[in-house]
C-alpha positions in Angstrom: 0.0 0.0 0.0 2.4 3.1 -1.3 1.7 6.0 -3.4 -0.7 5.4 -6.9 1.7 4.9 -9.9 0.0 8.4 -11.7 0.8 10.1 -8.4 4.6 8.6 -8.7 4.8 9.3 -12.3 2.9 12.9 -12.7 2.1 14.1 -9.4 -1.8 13.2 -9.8 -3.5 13.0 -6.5 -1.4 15.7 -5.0 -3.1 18.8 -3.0 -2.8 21.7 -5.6 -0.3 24.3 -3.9 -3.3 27.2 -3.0 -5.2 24.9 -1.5 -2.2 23.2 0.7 -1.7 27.0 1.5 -5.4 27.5 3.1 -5.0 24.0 4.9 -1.5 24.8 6.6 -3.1 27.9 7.4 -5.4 25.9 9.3 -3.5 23.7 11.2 -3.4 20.6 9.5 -3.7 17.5 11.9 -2.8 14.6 9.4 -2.7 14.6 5.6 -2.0 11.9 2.8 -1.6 12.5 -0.8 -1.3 10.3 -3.9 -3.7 7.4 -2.3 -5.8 5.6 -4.2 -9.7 6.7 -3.5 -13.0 5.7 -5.0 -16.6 6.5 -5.0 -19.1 4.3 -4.8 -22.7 5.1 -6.2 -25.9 3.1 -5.0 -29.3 3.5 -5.7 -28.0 6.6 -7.2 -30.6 9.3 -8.2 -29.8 12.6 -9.9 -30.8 14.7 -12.4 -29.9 13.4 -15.8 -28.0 10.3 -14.2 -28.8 6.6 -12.2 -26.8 4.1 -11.5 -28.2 1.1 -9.3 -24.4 0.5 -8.7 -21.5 2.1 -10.0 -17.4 2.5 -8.8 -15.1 5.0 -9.8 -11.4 4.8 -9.1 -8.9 8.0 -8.6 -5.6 8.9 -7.3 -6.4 11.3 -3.8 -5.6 13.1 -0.9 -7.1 13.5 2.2 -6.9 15.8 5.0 -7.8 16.8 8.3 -7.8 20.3 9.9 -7.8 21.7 13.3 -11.3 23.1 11.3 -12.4 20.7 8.6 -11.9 17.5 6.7 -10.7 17.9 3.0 -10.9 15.2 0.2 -9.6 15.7 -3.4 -10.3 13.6 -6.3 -7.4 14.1 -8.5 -7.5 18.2 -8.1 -11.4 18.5 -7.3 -12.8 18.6 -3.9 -15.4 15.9 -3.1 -15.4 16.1 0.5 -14.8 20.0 2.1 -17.0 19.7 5.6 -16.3 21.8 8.6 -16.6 20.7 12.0 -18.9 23.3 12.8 -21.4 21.8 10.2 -24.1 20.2 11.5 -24.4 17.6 8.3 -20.7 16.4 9.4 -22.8 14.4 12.3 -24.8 12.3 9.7 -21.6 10.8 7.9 -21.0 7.3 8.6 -16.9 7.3 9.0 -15.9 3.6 9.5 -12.4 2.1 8.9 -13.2 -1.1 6.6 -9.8 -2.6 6.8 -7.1 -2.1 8.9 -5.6 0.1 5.4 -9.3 1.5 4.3 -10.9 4.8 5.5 -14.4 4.8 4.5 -17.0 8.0 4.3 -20.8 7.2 3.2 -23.6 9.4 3.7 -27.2 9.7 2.1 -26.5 11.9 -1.3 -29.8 14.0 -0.4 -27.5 15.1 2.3 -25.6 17.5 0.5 -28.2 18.2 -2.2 -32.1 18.0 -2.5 -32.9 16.5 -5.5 -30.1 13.8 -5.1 -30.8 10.6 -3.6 -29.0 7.0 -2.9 -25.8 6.5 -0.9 -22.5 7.8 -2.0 -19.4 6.6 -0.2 -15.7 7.7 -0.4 -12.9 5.4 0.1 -9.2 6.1 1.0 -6.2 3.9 1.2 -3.8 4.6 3.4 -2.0 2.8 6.4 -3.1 6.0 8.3 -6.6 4.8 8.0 -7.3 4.1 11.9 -5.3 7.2 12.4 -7.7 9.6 10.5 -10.4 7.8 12.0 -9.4 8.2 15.3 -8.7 11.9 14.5 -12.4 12.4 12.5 -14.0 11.0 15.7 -12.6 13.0 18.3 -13.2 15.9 16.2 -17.0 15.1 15.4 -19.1 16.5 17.9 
């Protein structure tokens, strides 16, 4: 369990250099980049799109904040959720192997006309370590 060979290679995966800025400036509390991530879709309901089941696989970072927890696919934020964010209580963050951080929630959670379950994983050997970070944060 390393680094993902694009992230090696081309530096995909890593945190873009503004946003690393903003999260130092925040007190970062653990960080990984260049992890390999996916999203899983089910019972996935939105606008112009379904999928009964569907997986997608990126290179990604992850971080955690004295403030919020930041996730990047590729470049693009999928998960950016303060602690002071009340929706933050309703995510289901779960360490599925003893190398596999997992975040699921109910997609209508961050928009209305969504529905289904969308859930984030991230591979690192920190995973019990950014568990054990998310849930002393979470109040």
């Amino acid at each position: 369990m390393g680094k993902t060979w694009v992230y090696k290679l081309f530096g995909v995966g890593r945190i873009p250099a503004l946003v690393k800025a903003q999260l130092d400036r925040e007190g970062v509390l653990l960080q990984e980049e260049g992890i390999s991530g996916s999203t899983t879709y089910r019972n996935f309901h939105r606008p112009g799109e379904y999928a009964s089941w569907k997986r997608v696989w990126y290179s990604a970072s992850l971080t955690i904040t004295q403030t919020r927890v930041v996730g990047l696919a590729y470049s693009s934020r999928i998960i950016n959720v303060p602690f002071t964010d009340k929706r933050i209580q309703r995510l289901h963050i779960s360490v599925e192997s003893s190398n596999v951080l997992l975040i699921a929630f109910d997609a209508a959670l961050c928009h209305d006309n969504w529905s289904g379950t969308i859930a984030y994983r991230f591979r690192t050997p920190q995973a019990e370590a950014f568990w054990e970070t998310l849930s002393a944060r979470i109040p």
